[in-house]
N, CA, C and O atoms as a CHARMM CRD file, in Angstrom:
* protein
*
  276
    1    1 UNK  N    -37.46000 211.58000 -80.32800 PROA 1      0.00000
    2    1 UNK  CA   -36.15500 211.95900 -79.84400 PROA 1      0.00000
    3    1 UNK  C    -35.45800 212.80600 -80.91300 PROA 1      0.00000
    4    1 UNK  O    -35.27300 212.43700 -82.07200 PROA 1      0.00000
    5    2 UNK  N    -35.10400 213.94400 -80.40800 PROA 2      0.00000
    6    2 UNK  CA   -34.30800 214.91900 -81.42000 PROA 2      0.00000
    7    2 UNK  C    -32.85900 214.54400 -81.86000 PROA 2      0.00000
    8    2 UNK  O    -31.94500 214.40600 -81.04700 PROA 2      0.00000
    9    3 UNK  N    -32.71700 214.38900 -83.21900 PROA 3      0.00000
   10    3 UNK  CA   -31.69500 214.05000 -83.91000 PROA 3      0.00000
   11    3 UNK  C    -30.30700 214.61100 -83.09700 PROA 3      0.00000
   12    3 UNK  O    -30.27100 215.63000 -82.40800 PROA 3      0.00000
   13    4 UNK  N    -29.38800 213.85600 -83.30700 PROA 4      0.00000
   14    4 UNK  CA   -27.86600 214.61300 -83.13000 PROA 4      0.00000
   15    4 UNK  C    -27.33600 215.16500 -84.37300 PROA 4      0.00000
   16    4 UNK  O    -26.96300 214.49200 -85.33500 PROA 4      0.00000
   17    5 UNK  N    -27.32500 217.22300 -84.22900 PROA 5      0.00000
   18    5 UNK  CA   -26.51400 217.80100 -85.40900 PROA 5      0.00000
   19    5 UNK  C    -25.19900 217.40600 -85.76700 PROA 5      0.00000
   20    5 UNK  O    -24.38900 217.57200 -84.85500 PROA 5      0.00000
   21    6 UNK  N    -24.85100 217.04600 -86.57000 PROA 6      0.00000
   22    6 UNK  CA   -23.32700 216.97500 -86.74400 PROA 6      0.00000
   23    6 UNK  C    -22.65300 218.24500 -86.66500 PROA 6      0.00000
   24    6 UNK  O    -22.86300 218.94200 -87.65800 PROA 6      0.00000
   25    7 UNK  N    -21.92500 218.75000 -85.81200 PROA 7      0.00000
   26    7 UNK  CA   -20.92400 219.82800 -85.61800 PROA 7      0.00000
   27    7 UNK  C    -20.27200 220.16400 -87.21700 PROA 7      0.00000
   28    7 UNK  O    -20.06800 219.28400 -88.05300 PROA 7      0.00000
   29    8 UNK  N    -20.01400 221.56600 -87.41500 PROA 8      0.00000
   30    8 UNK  CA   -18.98600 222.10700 -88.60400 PROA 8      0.00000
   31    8 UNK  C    -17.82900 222.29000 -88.00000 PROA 8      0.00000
   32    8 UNK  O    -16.90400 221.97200 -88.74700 PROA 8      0.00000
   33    9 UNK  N    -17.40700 222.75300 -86.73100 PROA 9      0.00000
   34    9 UNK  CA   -16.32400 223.26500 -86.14600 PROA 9      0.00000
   35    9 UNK  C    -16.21500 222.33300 -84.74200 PROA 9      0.00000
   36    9 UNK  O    -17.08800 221.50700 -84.47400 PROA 9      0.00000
   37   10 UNK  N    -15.18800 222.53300 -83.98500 PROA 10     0.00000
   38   10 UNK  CA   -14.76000 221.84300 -82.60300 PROA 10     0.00000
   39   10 UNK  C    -14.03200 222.71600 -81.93400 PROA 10     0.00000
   40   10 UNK  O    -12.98500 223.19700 -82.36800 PROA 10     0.00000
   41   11 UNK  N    -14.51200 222.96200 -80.89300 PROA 11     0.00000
   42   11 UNK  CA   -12.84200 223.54900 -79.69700 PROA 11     0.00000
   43   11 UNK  C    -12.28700 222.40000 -79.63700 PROA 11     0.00000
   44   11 UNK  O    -12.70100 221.24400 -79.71400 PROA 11     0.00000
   45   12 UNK  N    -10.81100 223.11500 -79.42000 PROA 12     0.00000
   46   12 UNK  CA    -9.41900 222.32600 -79.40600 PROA 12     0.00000
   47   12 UNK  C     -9.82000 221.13700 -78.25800 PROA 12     0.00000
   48   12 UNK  O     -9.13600 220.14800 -78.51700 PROA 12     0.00000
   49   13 UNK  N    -10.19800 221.02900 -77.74700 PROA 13     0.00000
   50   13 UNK  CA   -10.76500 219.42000 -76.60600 PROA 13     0.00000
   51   13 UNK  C    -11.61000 218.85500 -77.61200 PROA 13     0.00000
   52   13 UNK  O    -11.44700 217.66400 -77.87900 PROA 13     0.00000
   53   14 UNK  N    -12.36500 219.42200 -78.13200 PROA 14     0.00000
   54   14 UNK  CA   -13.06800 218.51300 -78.56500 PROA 14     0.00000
   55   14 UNK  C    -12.02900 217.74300 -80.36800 PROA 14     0.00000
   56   14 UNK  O    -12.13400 216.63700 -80.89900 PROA 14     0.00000
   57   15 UNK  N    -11.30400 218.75700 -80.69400 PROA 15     0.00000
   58   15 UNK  CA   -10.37800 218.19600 -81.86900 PROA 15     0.00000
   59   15 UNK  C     -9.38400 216.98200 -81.45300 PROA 15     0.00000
   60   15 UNK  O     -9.12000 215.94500 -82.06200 PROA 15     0.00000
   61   16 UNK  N     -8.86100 217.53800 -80.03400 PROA 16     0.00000
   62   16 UNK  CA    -8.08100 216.23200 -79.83400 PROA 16     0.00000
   63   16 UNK  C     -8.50100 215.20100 -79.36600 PROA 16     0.00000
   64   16 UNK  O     -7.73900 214.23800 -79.45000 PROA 16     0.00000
   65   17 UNK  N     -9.93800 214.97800 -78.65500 PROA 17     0.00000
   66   17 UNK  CA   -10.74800 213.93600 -78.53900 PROA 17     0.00000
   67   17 UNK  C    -11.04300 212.85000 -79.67600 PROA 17     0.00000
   68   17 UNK  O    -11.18500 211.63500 -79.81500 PROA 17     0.00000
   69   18 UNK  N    -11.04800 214.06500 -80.41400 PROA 18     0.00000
   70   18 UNK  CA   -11.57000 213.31000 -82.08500 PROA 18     0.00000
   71   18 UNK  C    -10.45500 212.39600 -82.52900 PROA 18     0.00000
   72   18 UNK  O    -10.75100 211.31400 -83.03600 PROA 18     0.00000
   73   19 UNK  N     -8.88700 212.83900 -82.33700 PROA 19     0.00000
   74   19 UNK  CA    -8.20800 212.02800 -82.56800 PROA 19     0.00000
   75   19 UNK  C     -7.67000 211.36600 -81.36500 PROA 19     0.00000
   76   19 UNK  O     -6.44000 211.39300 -81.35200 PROA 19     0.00000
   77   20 UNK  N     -8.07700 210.92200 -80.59400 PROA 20     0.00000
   78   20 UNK  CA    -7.57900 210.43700 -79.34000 PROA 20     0.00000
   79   20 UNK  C     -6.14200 211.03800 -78.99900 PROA 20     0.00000
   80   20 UNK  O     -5.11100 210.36600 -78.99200 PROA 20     0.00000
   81   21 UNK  N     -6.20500 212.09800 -78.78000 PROA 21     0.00000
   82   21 UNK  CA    -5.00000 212.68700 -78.30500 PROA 21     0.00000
   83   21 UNK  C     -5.15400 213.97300 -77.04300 PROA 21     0.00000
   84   21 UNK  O     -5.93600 214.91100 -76.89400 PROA 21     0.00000
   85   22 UNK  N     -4.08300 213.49900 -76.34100 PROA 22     0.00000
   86   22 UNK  CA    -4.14500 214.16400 -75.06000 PROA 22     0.00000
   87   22 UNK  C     -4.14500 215.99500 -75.55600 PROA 22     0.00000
   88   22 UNK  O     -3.89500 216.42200 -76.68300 PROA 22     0.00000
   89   23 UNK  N     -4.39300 216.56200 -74.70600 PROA 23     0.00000
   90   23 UNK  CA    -4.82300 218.33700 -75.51800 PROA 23     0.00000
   91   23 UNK  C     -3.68400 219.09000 -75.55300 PROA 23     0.00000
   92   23 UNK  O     -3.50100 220.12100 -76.20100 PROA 23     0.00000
   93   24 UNK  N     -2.74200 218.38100 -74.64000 PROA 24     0.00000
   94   24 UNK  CA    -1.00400 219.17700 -75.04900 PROA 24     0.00000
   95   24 UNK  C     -0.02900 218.49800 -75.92700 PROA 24     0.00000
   96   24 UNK  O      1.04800 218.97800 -76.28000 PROA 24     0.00000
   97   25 UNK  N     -0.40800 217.56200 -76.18800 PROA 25     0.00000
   98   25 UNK  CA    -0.08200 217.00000 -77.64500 PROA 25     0.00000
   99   25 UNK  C     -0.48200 217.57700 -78.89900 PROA 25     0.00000
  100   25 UNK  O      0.22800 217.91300 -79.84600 PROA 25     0.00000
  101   26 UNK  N     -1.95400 217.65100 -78.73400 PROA 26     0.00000
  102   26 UNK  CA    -2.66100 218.34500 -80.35400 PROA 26     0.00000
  103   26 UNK  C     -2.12300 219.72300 -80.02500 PROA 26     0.00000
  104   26 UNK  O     -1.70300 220.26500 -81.04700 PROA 26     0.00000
  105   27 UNK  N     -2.00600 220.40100 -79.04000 PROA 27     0.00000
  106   27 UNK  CA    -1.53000 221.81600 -78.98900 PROA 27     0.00000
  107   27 UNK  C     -0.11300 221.82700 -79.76700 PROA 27     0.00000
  108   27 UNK  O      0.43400 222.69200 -80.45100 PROA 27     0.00000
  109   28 UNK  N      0.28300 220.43800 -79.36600 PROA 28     0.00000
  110   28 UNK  CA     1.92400 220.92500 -80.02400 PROA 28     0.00000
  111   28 UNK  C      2.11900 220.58300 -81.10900 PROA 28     0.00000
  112   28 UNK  O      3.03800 221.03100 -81.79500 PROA 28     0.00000
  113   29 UNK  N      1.13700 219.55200 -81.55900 PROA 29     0.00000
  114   29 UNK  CA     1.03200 219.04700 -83.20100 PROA 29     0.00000
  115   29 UNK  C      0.67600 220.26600 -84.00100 PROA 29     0.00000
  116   29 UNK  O      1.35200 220.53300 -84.99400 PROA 29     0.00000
  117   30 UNK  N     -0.15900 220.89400 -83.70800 PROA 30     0.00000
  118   30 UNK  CA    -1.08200 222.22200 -84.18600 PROA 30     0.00000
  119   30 UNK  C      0.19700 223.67800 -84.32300 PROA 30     0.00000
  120   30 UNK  O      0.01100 224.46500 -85.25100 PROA 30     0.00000
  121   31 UNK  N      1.32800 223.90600 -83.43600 PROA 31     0.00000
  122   31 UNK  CA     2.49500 224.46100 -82.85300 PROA 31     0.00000
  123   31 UNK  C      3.14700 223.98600 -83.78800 PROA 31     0.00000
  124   31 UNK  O      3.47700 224.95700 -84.46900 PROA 31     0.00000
  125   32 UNK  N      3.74900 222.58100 -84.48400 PROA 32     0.00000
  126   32 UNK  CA     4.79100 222.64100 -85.41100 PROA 32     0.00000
  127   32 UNK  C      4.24800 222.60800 -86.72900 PROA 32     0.00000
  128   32 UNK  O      5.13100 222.57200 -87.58600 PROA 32     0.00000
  129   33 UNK  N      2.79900 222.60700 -87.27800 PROA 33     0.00000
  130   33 UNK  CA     2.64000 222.53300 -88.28700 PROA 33     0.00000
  131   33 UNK  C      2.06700 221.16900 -88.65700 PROA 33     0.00000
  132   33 UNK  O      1.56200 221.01600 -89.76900 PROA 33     0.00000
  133   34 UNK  N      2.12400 220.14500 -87.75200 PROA 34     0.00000
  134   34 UNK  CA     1.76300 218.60600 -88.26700 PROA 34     0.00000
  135   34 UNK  C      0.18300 218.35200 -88.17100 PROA 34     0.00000
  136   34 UNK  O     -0.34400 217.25000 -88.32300 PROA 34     0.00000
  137   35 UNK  N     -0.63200 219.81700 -87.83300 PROA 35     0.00000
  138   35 UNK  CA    -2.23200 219.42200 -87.50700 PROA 35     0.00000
  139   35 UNK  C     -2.19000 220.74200 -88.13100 PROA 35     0.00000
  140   35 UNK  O     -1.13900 221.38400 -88.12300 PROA 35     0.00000
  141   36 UNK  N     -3.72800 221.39400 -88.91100 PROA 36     0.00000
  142   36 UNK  CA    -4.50500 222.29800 -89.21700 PROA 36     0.00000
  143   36 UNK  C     -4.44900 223.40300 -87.60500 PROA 36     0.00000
  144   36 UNK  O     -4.47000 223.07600 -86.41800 PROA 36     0.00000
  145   37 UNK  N     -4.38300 224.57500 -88.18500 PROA 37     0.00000
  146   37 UNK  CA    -4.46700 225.60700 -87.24400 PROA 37     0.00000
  147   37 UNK  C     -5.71700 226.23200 -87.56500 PROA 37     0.00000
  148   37 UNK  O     -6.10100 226.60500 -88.67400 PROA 37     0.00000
  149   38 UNK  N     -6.67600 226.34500 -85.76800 PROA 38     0.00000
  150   38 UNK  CA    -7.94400 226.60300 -86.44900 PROA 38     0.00000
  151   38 UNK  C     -8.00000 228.08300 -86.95800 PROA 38     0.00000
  152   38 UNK  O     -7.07200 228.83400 -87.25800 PROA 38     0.00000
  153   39 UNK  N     -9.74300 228.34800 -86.97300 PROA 39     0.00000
  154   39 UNK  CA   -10.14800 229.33100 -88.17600 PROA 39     0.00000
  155   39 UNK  C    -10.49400 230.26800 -86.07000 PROA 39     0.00000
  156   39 UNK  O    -10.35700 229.81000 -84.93600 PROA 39     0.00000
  157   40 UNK  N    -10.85300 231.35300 -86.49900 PROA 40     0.00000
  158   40 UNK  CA   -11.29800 232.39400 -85.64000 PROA 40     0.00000
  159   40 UNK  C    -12.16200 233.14200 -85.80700 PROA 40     0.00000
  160   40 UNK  O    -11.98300 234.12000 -86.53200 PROA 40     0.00000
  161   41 UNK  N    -13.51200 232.88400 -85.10900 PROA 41     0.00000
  162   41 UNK  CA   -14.87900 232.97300 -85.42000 PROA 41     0.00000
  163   41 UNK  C    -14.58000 234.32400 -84.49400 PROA 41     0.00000
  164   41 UNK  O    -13.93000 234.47800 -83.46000 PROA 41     0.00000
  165   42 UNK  N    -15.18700 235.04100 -85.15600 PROA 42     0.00000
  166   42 UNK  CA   -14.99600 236.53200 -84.01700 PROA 42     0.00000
  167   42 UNK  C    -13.88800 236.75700 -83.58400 PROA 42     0.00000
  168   42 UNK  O    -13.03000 236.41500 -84.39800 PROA 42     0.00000
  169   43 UNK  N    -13.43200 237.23600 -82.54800 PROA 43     0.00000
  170   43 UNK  CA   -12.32800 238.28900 -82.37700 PROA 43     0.00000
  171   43 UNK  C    -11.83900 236.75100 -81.58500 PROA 43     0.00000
  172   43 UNK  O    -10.99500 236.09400 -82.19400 PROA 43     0.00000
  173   44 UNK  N    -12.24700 236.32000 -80.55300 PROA 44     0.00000
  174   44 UNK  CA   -11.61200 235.23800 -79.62900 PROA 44     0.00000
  175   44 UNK  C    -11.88200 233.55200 -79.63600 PROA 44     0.00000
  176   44 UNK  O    -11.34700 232.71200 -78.91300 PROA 44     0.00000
  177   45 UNK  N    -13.12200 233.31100 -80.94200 PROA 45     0.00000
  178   45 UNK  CA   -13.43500 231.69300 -81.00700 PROA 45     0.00000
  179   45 UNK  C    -12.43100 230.61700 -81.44600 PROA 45     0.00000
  180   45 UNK  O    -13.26700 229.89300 -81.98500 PROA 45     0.00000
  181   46 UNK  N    -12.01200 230.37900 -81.51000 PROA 46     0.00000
  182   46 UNK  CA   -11.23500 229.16700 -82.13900 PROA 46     0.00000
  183   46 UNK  C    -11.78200 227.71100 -82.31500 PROA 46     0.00000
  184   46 UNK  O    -12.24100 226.89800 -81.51200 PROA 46     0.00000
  185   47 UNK  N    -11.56800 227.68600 -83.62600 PROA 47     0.00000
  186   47 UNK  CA   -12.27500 226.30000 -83.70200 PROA 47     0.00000
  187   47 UNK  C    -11.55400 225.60900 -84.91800 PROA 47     0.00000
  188   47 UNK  O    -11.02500 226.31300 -85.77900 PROA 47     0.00000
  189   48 UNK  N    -11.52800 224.26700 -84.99200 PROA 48     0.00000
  190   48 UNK  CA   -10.86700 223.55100 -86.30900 PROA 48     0.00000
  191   48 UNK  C    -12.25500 223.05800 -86.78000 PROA 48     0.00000
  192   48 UNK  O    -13.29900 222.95000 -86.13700 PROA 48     0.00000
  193   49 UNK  N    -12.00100 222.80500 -88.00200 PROA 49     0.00000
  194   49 UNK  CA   -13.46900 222.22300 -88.93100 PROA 49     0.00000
  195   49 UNK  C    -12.85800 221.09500 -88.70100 PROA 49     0.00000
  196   49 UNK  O    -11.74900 220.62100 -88.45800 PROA 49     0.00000
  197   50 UNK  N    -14.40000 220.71400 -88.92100 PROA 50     0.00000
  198   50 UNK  CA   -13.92500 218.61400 -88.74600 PROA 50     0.00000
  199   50 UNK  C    -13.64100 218.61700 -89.80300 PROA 50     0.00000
  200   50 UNK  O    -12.45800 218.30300 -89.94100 PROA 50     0.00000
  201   51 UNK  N    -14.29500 218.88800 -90.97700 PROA 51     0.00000
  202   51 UNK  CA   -13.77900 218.44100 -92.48600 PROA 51     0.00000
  203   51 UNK  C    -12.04000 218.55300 -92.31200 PROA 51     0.00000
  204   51 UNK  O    -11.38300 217.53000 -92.50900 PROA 51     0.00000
  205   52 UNK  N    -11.26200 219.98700 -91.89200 PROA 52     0.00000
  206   52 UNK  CA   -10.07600 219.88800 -91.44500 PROA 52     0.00000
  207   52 UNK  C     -9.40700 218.79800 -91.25200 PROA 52     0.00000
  208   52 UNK  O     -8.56100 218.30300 -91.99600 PROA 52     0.00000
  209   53 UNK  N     -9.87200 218.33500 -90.02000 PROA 53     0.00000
  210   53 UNK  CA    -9.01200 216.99100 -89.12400 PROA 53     0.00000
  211   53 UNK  C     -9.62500 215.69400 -89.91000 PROA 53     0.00000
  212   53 UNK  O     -8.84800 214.77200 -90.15700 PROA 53     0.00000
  213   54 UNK  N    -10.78100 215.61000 -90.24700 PROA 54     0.00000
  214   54 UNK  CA   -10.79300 214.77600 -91.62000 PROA 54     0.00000
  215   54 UNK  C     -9.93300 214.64900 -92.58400 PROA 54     0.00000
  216   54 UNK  O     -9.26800 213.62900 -92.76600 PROA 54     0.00000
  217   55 UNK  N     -9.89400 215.39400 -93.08800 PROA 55     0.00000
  218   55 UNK  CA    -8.95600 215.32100 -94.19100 PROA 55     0.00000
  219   55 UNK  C     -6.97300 214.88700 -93.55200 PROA 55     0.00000
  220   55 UNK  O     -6.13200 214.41700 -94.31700 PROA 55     0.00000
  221   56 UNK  N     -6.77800 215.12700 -92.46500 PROA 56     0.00000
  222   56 UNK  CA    -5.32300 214.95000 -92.12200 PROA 56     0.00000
  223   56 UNK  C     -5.60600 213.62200 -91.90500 PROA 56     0.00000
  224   56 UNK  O     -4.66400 212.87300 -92.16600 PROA 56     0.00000
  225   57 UNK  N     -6.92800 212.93500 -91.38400 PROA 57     0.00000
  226   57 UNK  CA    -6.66800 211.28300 -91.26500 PROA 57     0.00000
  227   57 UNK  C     -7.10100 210.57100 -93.05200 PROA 57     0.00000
  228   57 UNK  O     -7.40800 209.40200 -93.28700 PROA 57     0.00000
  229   58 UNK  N     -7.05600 211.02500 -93.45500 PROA 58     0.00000
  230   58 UNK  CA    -6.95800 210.47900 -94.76500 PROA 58     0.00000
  231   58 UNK  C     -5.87000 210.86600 -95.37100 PROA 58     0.00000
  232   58 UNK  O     -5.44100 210.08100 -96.21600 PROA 58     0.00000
  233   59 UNK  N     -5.35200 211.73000 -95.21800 PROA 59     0.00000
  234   59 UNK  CA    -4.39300 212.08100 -95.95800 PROA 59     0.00000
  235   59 UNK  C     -4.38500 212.91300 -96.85200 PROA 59     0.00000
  236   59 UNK  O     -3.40200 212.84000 -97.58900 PROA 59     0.00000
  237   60 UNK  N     -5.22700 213.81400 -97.11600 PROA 60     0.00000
  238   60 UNK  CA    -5.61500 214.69000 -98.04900 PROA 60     0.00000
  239   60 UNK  C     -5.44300 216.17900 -97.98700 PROA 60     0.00000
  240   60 UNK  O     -5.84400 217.06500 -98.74100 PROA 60     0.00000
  241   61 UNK  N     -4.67700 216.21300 -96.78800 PROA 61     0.00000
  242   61 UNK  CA    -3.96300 217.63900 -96.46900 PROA 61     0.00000
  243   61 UNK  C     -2.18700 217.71200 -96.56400 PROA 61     0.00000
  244   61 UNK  O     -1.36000 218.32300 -95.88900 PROA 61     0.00000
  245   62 UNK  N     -2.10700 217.09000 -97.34900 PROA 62     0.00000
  246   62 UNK  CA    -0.62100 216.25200 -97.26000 PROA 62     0.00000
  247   62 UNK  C     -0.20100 217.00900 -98.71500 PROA 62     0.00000
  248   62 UNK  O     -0.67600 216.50700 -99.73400 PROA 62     0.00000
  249   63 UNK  N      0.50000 217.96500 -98.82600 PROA 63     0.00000
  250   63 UNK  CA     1.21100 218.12900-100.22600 PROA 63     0.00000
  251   63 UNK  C      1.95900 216.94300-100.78500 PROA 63     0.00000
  252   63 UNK  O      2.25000 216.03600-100.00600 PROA 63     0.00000
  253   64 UNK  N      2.21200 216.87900-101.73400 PROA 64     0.00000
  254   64 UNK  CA     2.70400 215.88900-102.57600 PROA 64     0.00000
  255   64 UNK  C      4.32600 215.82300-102.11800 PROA 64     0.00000
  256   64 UNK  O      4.82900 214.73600-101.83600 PROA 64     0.00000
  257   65 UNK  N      5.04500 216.98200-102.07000 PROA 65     0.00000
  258   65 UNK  CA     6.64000 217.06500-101.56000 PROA 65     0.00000
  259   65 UNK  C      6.87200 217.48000 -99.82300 PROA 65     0.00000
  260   65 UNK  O      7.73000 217.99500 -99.10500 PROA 65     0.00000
  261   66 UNK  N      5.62400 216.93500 -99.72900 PROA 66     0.00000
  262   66 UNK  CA     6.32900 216.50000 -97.64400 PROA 66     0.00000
  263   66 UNK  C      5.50700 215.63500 -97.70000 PROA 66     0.00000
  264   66 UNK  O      4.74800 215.63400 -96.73100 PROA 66     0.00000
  265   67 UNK  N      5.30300 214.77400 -98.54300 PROA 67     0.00000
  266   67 UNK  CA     5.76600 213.04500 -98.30200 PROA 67     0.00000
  267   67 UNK  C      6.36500 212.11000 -97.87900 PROA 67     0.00000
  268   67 UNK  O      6.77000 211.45200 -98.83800 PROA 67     0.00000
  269   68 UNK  N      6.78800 211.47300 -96.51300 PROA 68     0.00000
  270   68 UNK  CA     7.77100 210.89000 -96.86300 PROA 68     0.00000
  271   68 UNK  C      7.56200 209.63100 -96.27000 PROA 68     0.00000
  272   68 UNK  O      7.16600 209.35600 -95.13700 PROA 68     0.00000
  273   69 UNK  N      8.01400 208.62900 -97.57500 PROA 69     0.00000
  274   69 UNK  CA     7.85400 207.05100 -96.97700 PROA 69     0.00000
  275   69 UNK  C      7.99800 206.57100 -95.87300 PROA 69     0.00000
  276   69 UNK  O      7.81800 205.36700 -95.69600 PROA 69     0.00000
């Protein structure tokens, strides 16, 4: 049985799947700035890296002064 590749990139369904979020939600998270805006593979691809949306559930896309307790 042939392995499953792990993906580098996601269309936007498949990003908000990843975080269980409905796709006009991540559209609007992505819209104010609170999610990674993807990269653009050719003239029309859009895609977010998982490492991307990785890193926002850890916390590691988070500047130090938009912190807030």
């Amino acid at each position: 049985m042939a392995r499953q590749k792990e993906k580098l990139a996601v269309t936007e369904r498949e990003a908000a799947a990843m975080l269980s979020l409905p796709c006009g939600e991540f559209a609007r998270l992505v819209s104010t700035g609170a999610l990674p805006r993807p990269v653009t593979i050719g003239r029309k691809h859009k895609r977010w890296t998982v490492e991307a949306l990785r890193a926002v559930l850890t916390g590691a896309l988070i500047e130090e002064d938009e912190f807030e307790p």
